[in-house]
C-alpha positions as CSV (number, residue, x, y, z in Angstrom):
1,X,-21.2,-19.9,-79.5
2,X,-20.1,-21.4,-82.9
3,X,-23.5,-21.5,-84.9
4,X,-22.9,-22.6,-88.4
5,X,-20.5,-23.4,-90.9
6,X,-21.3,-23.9,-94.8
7,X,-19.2,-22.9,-98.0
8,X,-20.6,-19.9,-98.3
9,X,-20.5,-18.4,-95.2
10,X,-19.2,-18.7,-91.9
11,X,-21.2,-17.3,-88.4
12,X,-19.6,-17.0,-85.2
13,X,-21.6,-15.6,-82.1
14,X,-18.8,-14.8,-79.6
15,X,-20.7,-13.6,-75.9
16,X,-17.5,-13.8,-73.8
17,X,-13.6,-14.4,-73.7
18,X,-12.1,-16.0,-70.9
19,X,-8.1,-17.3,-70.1
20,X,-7.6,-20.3,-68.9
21,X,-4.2,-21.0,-67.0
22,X,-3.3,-24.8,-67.1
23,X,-1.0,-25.3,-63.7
24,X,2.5,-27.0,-63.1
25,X,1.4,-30.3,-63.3
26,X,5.5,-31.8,-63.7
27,X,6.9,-33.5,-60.5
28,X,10.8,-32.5,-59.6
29,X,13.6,-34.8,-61.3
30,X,15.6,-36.6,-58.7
31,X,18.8,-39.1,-58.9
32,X,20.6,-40.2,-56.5
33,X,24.1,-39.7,-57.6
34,X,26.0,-41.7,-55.1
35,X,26.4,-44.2,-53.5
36,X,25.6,-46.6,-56.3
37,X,22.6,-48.8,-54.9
38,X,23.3,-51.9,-52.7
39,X,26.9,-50.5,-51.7
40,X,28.6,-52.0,-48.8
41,X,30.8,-50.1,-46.7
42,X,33.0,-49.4,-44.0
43,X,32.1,-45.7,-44.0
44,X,29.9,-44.5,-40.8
45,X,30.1,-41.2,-42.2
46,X,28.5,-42.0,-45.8
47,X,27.6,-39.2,-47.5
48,X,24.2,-39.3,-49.9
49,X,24.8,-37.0,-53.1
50,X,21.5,-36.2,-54.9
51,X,20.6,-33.8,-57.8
52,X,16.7,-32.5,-57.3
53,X,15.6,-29.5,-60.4
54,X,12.6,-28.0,-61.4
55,X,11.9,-24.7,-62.3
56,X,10.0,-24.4,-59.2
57,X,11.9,-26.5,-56.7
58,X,10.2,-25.8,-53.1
59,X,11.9,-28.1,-50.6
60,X,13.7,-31.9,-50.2
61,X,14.0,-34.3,-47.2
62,X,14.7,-37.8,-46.4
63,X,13.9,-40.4,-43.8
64,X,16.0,-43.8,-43.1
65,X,13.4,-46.5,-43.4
66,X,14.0,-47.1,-39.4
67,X,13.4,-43.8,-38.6
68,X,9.8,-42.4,-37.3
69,X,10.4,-38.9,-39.1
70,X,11.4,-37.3,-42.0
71,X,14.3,-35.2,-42.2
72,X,14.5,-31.7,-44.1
73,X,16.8,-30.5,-46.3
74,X,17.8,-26.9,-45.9
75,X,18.4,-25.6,-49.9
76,X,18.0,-29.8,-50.3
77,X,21.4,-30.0,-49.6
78,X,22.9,-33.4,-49.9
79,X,22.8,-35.6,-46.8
80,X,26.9,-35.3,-45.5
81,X,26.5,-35.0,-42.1
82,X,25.2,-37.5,-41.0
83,X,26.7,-40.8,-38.6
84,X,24.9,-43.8,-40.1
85,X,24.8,-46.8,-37.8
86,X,26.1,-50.6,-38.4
87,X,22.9,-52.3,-40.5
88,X,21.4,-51.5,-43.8
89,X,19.8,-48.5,-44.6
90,X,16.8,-47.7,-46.7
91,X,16.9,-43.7,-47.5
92,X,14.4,-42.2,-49.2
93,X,14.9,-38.7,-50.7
94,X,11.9,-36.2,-51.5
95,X,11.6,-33.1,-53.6
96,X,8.2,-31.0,-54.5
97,X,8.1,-28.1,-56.0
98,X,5.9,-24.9,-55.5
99,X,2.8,-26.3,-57.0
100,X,3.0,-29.6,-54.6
101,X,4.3,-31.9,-57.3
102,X,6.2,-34.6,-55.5
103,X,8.5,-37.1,-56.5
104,X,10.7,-39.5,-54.2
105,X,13.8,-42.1,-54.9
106,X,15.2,-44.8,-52.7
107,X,18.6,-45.7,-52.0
108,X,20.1,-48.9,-50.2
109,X,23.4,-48.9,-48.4
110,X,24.9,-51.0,-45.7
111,X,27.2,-49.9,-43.0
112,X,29.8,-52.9,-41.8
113,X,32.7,-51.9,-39.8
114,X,32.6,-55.2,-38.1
115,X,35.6,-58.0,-39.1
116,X,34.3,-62.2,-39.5
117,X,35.3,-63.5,-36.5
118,X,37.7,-66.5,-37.6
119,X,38.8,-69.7,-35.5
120,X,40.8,-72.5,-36.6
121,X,39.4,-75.6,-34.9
122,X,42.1,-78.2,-36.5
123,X,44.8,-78.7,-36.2
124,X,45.9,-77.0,-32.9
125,X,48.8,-75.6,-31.6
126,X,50.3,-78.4,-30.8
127,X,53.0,-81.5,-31.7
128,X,51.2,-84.0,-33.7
129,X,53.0,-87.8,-34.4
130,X,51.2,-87.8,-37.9
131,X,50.8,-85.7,-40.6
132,X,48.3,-83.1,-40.9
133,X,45.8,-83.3,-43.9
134,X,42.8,-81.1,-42.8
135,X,42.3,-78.0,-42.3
136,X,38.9,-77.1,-40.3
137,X,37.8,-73.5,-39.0
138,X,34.5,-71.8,-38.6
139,X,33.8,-67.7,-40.1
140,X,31.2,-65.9,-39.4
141,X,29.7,-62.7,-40.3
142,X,26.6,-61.5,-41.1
143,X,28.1,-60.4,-44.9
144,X,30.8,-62.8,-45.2
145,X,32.4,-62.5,-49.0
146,X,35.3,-64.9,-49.6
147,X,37.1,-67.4,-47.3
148,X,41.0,-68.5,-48.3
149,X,43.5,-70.1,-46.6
150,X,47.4,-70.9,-47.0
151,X,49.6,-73.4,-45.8
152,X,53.0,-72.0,-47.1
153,X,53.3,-68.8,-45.2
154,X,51.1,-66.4,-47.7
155,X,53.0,-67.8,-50.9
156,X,50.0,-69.7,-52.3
157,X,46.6,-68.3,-51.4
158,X,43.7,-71.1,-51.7
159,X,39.9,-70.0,-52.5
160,X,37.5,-71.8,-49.6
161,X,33.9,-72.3,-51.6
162,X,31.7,-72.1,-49.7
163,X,33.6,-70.8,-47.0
164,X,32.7,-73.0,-44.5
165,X,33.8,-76.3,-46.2
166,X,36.8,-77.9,-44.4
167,X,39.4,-78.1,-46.8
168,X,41.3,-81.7,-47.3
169,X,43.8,-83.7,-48.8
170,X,46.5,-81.6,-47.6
171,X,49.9,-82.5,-46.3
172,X,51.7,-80.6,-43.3
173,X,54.9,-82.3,-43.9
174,X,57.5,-83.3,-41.3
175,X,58.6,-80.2,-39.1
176,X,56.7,-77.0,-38.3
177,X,53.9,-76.0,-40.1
178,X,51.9,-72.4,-40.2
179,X,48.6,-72.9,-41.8
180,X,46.6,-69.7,-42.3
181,X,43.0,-68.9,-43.1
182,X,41.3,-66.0,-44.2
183,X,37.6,-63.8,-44.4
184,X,36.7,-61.0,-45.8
185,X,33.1,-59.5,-45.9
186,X,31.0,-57.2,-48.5
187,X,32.5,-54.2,-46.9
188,X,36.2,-55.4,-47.8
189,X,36.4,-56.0,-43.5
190,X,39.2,-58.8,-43.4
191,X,40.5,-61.3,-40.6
192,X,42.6,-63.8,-40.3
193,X,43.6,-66.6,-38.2
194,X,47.0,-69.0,-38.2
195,X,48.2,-71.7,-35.9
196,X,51.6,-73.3,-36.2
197,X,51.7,-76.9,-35.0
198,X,54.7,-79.9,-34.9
């Protein structure tokens, strides 16, 4: 008990003596290291690199946002063996430590080993008495990217924005005529379709 204090003298009345111990109260640092977030990719086989410390690291898992349980991490390893299907995925990685401090980060990744599918509706394979100044085609895919097309064989490369516009104005010429047109999706998945016509 602390009693008094003046300038001339100072009491203190000590009746006991006691240690206080003030717990772990700090949560696990975690990062996802790669992939880098909103990544697109052809890669089934992704593998999810993580860094969890802490002085007192106790154990890691994850769980896919689709999934109804969590997954441990034995040592929280990294997540590389694991076949992840054809959608997005929403992982979320855990790490406590010994004194049940928690702490959890989310990663977004989409798996796309599908191609557009690509058809040239105009002009057709066939002989035409006029010449050809449209090109029209319908792309699809549920992450299409970047639609071109050529109409010199691949020597000049044409930018479709937005890719399902129907480009015009152009001129097949007398004679045969290849006209090609291209997709590609987020993943880097490409397709193509041509049709030569008279």
């Amino acid at each position: 008990n602390f009693t008094s204090l003046t300038a001339a003298t100072v009491v203190f009345n000590v009746t006991g003596w006691s240690n206080y111990t003030i717990g772990d109260k700090t949560s696990p640092a975690l990062t996802i290291v790669s992939p880098a977030n909103n990544t697109f990719t052809t890669d089934s086989g992704l593998d999810v690199l993580y860094t969890a410390t802490d002085s007192n690291l106790d154990s890691c898992w994850y769980s896919d946002e689709g999934d109804a349980e969590n997954t441990t991490l034995s040592s929280c390893a990294n997540i590389t063996s694991v076949t992840w299907g054809e959608e997005q995925h929403n992982v979320t990685v855990w790490a406590n430590d010994t004194s049940g401090n928690e702490n959890s980060t989310l990663i977004i990744f989409t798996i796309d080993t599908t191609y557009p599918t690509f058809d040239i509706t105009h002009p057709l394979n066939q002989t035409y008495t006029s010449v050809q100044i449209a090109f029209g085609h319908g792309s699809s895919d549920t992450n299409l990217d970047t639609c071109w097309y050529s109409v010199d064989e691949g020597i000049t490369n044409v930018t479709i924005s937005p890719c399902l516009s129907a480009p015009a104005d152009l001129d097949s010429g007398q004679g045969s005529s290849t006209w090609t047109a291209y997709a590609n999706d987020s993943a880097g998945n490409e397709n193509s379709s041509s049709v030569t016509f008279f």
